[in-house]
Structures are given as C-alpha cells and as structure tokens.
C-alpha positions in Angstrom: 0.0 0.0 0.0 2.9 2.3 0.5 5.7 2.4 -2.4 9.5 2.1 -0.7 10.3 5.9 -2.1 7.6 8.6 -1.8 7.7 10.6 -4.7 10.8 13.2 -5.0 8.3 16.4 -5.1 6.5 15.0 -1.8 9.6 14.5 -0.3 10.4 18.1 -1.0 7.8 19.0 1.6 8.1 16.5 4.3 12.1 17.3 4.3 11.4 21.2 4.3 8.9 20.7 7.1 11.6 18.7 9.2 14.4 21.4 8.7 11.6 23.8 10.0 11.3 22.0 13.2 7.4 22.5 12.8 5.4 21.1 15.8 2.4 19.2 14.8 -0.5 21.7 13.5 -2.5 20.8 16.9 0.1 22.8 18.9 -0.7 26.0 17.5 -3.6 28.2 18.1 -6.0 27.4 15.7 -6.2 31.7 14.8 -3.1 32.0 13.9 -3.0 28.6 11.7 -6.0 30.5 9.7 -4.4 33.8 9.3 -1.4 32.3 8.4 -3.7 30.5 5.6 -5.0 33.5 4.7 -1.5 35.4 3.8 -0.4 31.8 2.1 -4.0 32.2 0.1 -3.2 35.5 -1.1 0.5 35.7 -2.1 -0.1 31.8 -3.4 -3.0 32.7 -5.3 -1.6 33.9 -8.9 -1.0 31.6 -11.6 -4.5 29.3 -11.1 -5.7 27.5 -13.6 -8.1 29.9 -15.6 -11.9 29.1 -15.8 -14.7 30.8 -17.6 -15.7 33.2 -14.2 -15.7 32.9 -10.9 -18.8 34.7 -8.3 -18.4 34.9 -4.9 -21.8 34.8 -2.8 -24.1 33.7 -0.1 -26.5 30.6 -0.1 -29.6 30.1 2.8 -27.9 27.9 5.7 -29.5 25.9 8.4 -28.2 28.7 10.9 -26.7 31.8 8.7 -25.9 32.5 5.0 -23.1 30.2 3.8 -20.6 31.9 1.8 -19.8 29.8 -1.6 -17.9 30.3 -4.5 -19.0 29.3 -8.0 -16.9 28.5 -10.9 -18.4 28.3 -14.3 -16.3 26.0 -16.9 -14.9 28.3 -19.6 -17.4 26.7 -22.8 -20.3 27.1 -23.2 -23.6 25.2 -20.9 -25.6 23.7 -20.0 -23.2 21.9 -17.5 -23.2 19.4 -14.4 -23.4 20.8 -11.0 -20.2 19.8 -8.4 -20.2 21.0 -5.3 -16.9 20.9 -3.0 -16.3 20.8 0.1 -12.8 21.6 1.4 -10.6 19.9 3.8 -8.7 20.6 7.0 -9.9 18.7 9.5 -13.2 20.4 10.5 -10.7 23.3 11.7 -9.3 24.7 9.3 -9.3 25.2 5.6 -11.7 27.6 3.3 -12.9 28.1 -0.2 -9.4 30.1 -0.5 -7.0 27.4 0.4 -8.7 25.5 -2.2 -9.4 27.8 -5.1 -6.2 26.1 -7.9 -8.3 22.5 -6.7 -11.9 24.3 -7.5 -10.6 25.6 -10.7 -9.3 22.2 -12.1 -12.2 20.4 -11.3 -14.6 23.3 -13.1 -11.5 22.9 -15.9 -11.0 18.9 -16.4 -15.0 17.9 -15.6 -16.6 20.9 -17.6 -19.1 21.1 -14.5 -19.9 24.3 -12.1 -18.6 23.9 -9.3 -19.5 25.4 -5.9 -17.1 25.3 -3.2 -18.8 25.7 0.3 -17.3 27.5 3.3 -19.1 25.6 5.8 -19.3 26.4 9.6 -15.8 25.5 11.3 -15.0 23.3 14.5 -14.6 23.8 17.4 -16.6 27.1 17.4 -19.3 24.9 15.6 -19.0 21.5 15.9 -20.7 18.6 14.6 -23.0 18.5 13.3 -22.6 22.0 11.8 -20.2 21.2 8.8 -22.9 18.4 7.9 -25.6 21.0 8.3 -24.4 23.2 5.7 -22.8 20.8 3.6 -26.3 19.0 2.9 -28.0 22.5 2.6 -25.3 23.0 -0.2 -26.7 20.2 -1.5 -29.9 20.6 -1.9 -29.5 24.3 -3.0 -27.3 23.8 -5.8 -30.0 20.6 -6.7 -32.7 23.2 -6.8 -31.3 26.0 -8.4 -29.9 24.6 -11.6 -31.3 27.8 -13.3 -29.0 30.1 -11.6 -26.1 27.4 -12.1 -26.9 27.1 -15.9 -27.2 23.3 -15.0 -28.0 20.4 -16.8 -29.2 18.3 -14.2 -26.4 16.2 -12.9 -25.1 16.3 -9.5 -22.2 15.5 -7.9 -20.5 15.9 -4.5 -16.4 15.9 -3.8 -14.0 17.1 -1.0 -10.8 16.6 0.2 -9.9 15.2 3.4 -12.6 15.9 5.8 -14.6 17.8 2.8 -14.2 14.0 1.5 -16.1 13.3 4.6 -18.6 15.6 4.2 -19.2 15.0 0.4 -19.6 11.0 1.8 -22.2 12.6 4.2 -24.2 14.5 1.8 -24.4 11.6 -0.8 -25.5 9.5 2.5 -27.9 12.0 3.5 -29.7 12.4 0.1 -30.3 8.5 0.4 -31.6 8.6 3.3 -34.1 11.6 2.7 -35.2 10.8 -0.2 -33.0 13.6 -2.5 -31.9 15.2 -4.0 -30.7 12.9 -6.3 -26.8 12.3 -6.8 -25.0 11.1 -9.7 -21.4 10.8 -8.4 -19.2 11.4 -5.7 -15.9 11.7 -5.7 -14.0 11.5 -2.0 -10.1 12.5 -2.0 -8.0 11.0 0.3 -11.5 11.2 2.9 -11.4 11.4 7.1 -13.6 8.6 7.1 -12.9 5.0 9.3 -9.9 6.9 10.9 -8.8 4.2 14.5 -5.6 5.4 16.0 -4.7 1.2 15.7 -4.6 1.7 12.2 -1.4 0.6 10.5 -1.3 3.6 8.1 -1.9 5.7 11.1 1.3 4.3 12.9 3.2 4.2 10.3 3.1 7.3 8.5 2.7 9.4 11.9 4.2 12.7 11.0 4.3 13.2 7.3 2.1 16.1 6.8 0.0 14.8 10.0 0.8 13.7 13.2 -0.9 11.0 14.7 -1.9 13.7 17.9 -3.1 16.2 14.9 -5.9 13.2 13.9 -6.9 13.4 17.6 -7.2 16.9 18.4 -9.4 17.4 15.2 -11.3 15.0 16.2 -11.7 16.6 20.1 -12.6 20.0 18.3 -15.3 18.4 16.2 -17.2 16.1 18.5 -18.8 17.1 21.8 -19.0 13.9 22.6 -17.8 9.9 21.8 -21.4 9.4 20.8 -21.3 12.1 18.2 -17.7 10.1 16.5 -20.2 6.7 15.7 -23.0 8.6 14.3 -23.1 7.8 10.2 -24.0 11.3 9.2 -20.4 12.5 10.8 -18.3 9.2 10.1 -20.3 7.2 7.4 -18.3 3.9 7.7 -20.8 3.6 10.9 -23.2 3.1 8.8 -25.5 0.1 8.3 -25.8 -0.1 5.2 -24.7 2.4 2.2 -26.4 0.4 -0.5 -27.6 2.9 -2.8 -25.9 6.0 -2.5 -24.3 7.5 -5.6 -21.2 5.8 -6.8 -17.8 6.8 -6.2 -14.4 7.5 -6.7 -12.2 7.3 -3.8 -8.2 8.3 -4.1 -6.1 7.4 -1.1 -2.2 8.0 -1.1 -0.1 5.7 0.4 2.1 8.6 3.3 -1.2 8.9 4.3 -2.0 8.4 7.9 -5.9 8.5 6.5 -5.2 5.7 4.2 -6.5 2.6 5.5 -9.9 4.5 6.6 -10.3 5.6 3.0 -9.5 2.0 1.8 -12.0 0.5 4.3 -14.4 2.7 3.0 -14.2 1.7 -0.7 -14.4 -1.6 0.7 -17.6 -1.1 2.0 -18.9 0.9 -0.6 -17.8 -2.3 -2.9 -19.3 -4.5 -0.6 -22.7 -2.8 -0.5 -23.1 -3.0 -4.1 -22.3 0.6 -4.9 -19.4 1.1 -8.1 -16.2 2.6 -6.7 -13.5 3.1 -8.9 -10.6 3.3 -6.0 -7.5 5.1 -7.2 -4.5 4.8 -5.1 -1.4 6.5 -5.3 1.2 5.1 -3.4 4.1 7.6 -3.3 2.0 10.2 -2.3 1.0 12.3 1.0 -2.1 13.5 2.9 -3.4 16.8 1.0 -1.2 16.4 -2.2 -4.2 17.9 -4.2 -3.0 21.4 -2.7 0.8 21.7 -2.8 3.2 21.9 -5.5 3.1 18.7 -7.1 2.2 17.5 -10.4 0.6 14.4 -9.5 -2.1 16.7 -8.3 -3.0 17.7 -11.6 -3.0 14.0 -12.9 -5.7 12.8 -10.5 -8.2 15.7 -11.0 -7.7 14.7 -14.9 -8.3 10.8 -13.8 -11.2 11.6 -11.4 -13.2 13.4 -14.3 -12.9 10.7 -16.3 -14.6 8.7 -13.9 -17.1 11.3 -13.3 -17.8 11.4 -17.0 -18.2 7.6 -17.1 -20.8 7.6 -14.3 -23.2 10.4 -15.6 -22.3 9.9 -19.6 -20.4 12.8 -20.7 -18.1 12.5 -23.5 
C-alpha cells in the first residue's frame, strides 16, 4: 500500500517541514494557523488555472448565509453541477486554500462547481459542517437555473470535505434527495482508528498522529457524536444505494486505510467505486506543489464522465 520511495516532489515537503522543526498543527492556536492560511492564500494565489468566471456569494444555511464560490467552466452550458467541500480537518481550511483545486475540477470535468465555506470546529462542531454541507446540496440541486445546470449532481471534497461529500451523498439516500450522480471522495477522514497501520506508520508526514486526535476533540462534543453515520459514514448500516464513487487514497497517508476500508464497504454494499490509489504520495497532495495533483483531478473526471455519460 505504500511504495519504498515517496515521490521526490513529496519528499520536498516533508524534508522542508523537518528542517523547520514544525510542531504538529495541533500545537498551535487554531487563529493564527488560519491567518497564516489567509496570507499563504493571497500571495499563493496567482497563476491558477483559468476558468470561464468565478462569483463569490451567499446561499440560505441551516443557521446563517453560507458563503460559496461558483466556478463556471470556460465553454459554453448547460453543465453538471459539483459542489466541493474543502478539507482541513473540520478546523481549518476555506474556499481560498482551495481555489487552484476548485478551478481544475470546473476545468478537467466541464461542471460548475461550488465550493462551500461551511461552519468551522470547534466554534461549531458537529453536526454543523454536515448542516451546511447538505443544505449545499440541496441548493445547488434546486437551483440549476441560476447554475446554468443540466441536471447532474455530484458531490467531492478533500480530506474531511471528502467526509462531508460522503455525508451528503448518504444523506440524500436517506431523505429521499436530491438525487446524486457521483461522488468523488479525495483521500476522505472517514474509518480513521488510531490502531490503524497507516496511522502508525506514517505518523508525522504532513500529520501527526496527535493532529488526527485533536481534530477530532474540536469536532465532536461527545464519543457518541464520533459513531453517528451522518459525521463518520463507515458507521453506517448499510450504504447500499448511495451514488457511486471514486475514492483516491495516497499511500504517506496516515488516513489511508480508513479511505481503503471505506471503498471496501462501498464495494461490498453493491455501490461502483473506482478506487485510485497513489502510493508515493501524502495526505493533502491535491494542494501543494506537485504535479501528481494535476493528474488525479484529470483521472477523477474521467470517472465522473463515465458515471453520468459525458463524452
């Protein structure tokens, strides 16, 4: 599950992180870890991948507008509808850190794609995040008018957006819409036991072991929340039915074998997952400087296409 070299431009990273002498992300105050994020957004932020046009707005929440971002492919629509949700382990993370990944997706699917700032842990834990995510959902289901939309849906995120993507698609089972056609879950929080193998062994490289914990502490108030399915869906029952997947899990990972399991179950359930494992790769690859990046969103539209018949 793990190659014997990560790849050179992920070693990069993890060896410039260890000259730092950076503490695991939990040790810092969770304010200054978002400003920071917000300076790296803004000098970082030239040179994205060009899209047709991008609007920044509000959507109806379940407690207060929900900011969004829309990108609109740069051809001509009627196109599918994606809505993303970012990672960052409930805690961090906005529609900012993620803008380049926003903009290939609207780029190698030809979908709009709305990216979701949902409500952060711990100011707002769970089930906030899920809350939002789900309204999301169903607004971008029943606007497709204001998205120039041709009636396809699908649902991806990154890390714990890869949870709540997994959520949503859950959700819409379970109450009856709105209907999904694909989801596509990137490297997901979901299944995550600290007796995990991939846990153990890759404890440090881009996230510590006690990083996976204190996200965890900041979004559950309480052990019971952690087994409910609509915040960790491998508790599920049963997850027959929900839309089909693609789930990409990278092998420096400490989520890995959580994501794994979770194809497995998907599998098992009778729902078609394409799983897409990259073995020299690291948790949150889809946002640094690496090219591999860049070759999964391309690989991950083609699966979307597949699913809902494009091209």
């Amino acid at each position: 599950m793990r190659a014997d070299e990560m790849h050179p431009q992920a070693r990069a990273i993890v060896d410039r992180q260890r000259r730092l002498g950076l503490p695991p992300i939990s040790r810092y105050d969770r304010r200054l870890i978002r400003a920071l994020e917000r300076i790296g957004t803004w000098i970082g932020g030239r040179g994205s991948p060009a899209v047709g046009a991008t609007t920044d707005g509000t959507i109806s929440g379940p407690d207060d507008d929900i900011p969004v971002r829309v990108y609109q492919p740069d051809q001509p629509g009627p196109y599918p509808t994606l809505v993303y949700f970012h990672g960052g382990g409930f805690v961090f993370g906005s529609i900012a850190t993620h803008d380049t990944v926003c903009r290939r997706l609207a780029r190698e699917t030809g979908a709009v794609v709305v990216s979701v700032a949902y409500r952060l842990a711990p100011e707002h834990p769970f089930p906030a995040a899920v809350e939002d995510a789900f309204a999301a959902t169903r607004w971008a289901a029943t606007n497709p008018d204001r998205l120039d939309s041709d009636g396809h849906l699908a649902v991806a995120g990154d890390s714990a957006g890869g949870t709540l993507a997994a959520v949503s698609a859950l959700l819409a089972r379970d109450r009856d819409g709105p209907a999904i056609d694909y989801q596509i879950l990137l490297y997901p929080g979901i299944g995550i036991r600290d007796d995990q193998h991939s846990v153990a062994q890759n404890d440090g490289i881009a996230l510590a072991a006690e990083d996976l914990e204190w996200f965890q502490e900041c979004y559950y108030e309480s052990e019971l929340d952690s087994h409910n399915p609509y915040a960790d869906p491998i508790h599920a029952r049963d997850l027959a039915g929900v839309a089909p997947a693609t789930v990409v899990t990278a092998g420096f990972d400490p989520l890995r074998d959580g994501g794994l399991a979770y194809a497995q179950r998907l599998e098992s359930d009778g729902v078609a997952v394409t799983h897409r494992h990259e073995d020299d790769m690291i948790h949150g690859f889809l946002t640094a400087d690496i090219d591999r990046a860049e070759t999964i969103v391309c690989d991950v539209a083609t699966d979307m296409h597949a699913a809902i018949g494009m091209r």
